[in-house]
N, C-alpha and C positions, 0 to 999 in steps of 0.2 A: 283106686288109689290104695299104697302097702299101710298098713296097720302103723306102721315108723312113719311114715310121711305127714300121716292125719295127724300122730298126737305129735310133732314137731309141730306142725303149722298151729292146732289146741295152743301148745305151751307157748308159743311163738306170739300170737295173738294174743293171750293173758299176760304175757311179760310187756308188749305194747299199750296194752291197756294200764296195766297197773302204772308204768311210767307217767303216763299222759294223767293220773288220776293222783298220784302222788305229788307230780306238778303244782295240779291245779291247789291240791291240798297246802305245799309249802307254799305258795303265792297267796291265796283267799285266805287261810283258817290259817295258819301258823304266826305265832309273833314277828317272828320276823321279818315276814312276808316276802319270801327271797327263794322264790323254788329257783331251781338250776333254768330248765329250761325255756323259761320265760327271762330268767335275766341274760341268757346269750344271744336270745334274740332283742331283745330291746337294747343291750349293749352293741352288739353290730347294728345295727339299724343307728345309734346312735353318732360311731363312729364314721360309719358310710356320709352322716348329715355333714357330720364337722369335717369331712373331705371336701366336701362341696361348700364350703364356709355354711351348714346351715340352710341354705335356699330351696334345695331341692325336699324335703320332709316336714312334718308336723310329726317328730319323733313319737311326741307322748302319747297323743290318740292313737297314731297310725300303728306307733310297736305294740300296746294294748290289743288294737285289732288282729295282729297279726299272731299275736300269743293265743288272743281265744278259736280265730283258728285254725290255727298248731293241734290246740286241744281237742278243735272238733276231728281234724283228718284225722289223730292217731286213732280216737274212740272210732273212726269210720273203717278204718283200716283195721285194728284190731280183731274187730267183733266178725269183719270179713276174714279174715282168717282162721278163725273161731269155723266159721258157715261154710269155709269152702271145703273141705273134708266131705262135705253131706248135701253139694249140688252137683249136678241138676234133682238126685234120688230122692233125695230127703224135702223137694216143693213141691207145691203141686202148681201148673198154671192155667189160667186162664184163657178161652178159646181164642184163635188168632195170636197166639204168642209159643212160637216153637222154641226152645231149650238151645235147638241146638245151632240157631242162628247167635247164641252169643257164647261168648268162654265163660268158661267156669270162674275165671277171675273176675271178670266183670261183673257175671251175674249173683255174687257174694258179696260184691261193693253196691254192687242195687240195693241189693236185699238192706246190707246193713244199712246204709243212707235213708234208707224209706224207713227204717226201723228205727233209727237214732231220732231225725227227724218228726217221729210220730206222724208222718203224711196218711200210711194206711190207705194206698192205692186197691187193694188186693187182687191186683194183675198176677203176684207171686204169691203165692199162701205155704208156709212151712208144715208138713205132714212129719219130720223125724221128731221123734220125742225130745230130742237134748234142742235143736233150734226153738220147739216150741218151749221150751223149759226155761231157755236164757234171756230171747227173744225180749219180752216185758224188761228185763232187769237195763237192757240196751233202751229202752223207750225209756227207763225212768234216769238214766243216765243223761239221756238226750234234756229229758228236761232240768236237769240238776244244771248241764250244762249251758241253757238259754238263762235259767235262774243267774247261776254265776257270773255270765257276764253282764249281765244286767247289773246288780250290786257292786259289781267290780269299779262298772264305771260311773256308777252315781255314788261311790264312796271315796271316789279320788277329790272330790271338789271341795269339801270339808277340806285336805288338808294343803289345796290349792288358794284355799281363803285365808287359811290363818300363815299361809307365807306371802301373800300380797298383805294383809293387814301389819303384820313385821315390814315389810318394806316400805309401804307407807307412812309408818311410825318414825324409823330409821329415818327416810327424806324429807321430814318433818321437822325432825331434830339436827341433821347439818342444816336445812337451810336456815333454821336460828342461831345457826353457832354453839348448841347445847355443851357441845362439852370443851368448849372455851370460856363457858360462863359459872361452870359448876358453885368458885370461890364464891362469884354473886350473887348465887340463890341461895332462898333460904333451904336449909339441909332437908329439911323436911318432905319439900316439893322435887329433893336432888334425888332421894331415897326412894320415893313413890314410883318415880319416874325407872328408873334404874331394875330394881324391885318386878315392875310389872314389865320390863323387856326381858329379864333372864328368867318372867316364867314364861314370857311367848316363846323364845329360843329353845328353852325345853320341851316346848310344845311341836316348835318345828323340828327337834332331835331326833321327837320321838316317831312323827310325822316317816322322817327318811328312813328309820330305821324300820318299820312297819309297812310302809307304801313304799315300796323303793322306787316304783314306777314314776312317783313323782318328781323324781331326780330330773328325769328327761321330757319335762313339762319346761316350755320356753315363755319368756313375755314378750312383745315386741313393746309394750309403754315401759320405759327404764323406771318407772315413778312405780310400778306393780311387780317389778323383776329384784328380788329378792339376792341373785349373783352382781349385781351392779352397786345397790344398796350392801350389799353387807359387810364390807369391810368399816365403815365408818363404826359397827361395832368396835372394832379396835382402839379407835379413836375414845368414844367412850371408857371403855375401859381404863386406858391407860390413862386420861382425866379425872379418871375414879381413883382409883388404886393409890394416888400420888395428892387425893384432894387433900386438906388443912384437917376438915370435920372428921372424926372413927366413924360416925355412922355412915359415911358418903362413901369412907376407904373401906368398910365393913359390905356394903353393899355392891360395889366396884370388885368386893374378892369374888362374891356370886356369881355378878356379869362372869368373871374374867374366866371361872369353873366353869359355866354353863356355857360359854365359847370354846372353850378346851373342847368340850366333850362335844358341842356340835360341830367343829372339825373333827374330831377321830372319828365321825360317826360317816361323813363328809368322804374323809381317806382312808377309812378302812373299806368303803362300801364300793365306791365309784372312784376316786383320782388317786388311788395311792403312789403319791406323794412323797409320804416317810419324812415331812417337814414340822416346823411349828406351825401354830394357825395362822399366824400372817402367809404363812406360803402356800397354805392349803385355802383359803378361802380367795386368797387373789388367785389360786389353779381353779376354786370352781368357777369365777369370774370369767376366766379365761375363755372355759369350757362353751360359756354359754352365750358367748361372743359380747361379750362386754368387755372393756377396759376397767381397771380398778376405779371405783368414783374414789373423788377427791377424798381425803380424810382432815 
């Protein structure tokens, strides 16, 4: 192989890598939590569901799965591109295992796999200095990478609870009529009440804005589905904002902020929209195969 050949396929393979690891970085570790290439695939995987009404996917698990292994193939691919400049020369093998029974392609994607992996067959054992050099940094990669999804998906549930607890609360309060009764209660118990949903909705703001993945988490109990419930926010709000009491219209301004911003959060990320939140919260509704609940 030409001296240009090897370090194309070198750079080729570190630019795959770095992609795939960059990824991982803007999705786990970043605020935002919004790498590129985990949200193209969890956005088409999403919209493939809603062509099929929904039926055929369990978007949330299934695009998660298919992001982490996204992940795994580039780092598999990669580091095989990395290894193929310096096979079959640079291994050595094992008895009953002839070289030239396989391609050079394949036998670089072994290599990385069982290296990524940590399996440690050593049917292939690496003799070039630079495979043995890199070789570990690829095992500890592999392990960063079982780490990461592991936490990935035992961190999505947290913010899976505190938008069924919002929804719950929500169908709690239409099925009382709460904010047709505002004038009746005492302001006190109107404020508390009020007060403690615009800090859950900040919580669920922050939720989308940090997990995006949870966007494309479905419920099939409309009583836990958070797109079904959440317009009756509205309802509140605009009961608020218009009550007799300042502390209830003082309270109702929070709500009414803390809906603003959990829509732009809503349609700047996933439906944009470009509407007010009535229009953006009945599109996520939409999205998630609900009809708007009563308000």
């Amino acid at each position: 192989m030409s001296t240009g050949l090897a370090a194309a396929l070198t750079v080729g393979g570190v630019l795959v890598l770095a992609a795939g690891l960059w990824d991982m970085f803007r999705t786990l570790l970043h605020p935002t939590g919004q790498g590129v290439l985990s949200r193209m695939v969890m956005a088409g995987l999403w919209r493939f569901s809603r062509a099929t009404g929904h039926r055929l996917l369990v978007v949330g698990p299934s695009g998660m799965l298919a992001v982490l292994l996204l992940w795994v193939l580039m780092q598999a691919v990669g580091w095989a591109l990395i290894y193929l400049p310096h096979v079959p020369e640079g291994l050595v093998y094992s008895s009953g295992i002839d070289p030239a029974d396989y391609s050079d392609a394949v036998e670089s994607l072994y290599l990385s796999a069982v290296t990524l992996t940590t399996l440690g067959y050593g049917d292939v054992v690496p003799t070039d200095p630079w495979i043995r050099a890199v070789s570990p940094v690829e095992a500890l990669t592999g392990f960063a990478l079982l780490t990461a999804g592991l936490t990935w998906f035992t961190q999505i549930y947290r913010p899976l609870s505190r938008r069924r607890s919002l929804a719950l609360e929500l169908k709690a309060l239409a099925g009382t009529c709460f904010a047709d009764q505002l004038g009746e209660i005492q302001p006190e118990i109107v404020t508390r009440v009020l007060d403690t949903l615009t800090t859950e909705v900040g919580r669920v703001r922050i939720d989308f804005a940090q997990h995006s993945e949870g966007f494309y988490f479905q419920e099939k109990d409309p009583a836990l589905s958070l797109p079904h419930q959440v317009t009756y926010l509205l309802r509140l709000r605009d009961s608020a904002v218009h009550a007799p009491g300042s502390a209830v219209r003082s309270s109702g301004g929070r709500l009414s902020v803390a809906v603003c911003q959990l829509s732009t959060v809503l349609d700047d990320t996933f439906l944009h929209v470009g509407a007010p939140p009535e229009e953006v919260l009945t599109a996520y509704a939409t999205q998630h195969g609900h009809h708007r609940a009563p308000a």
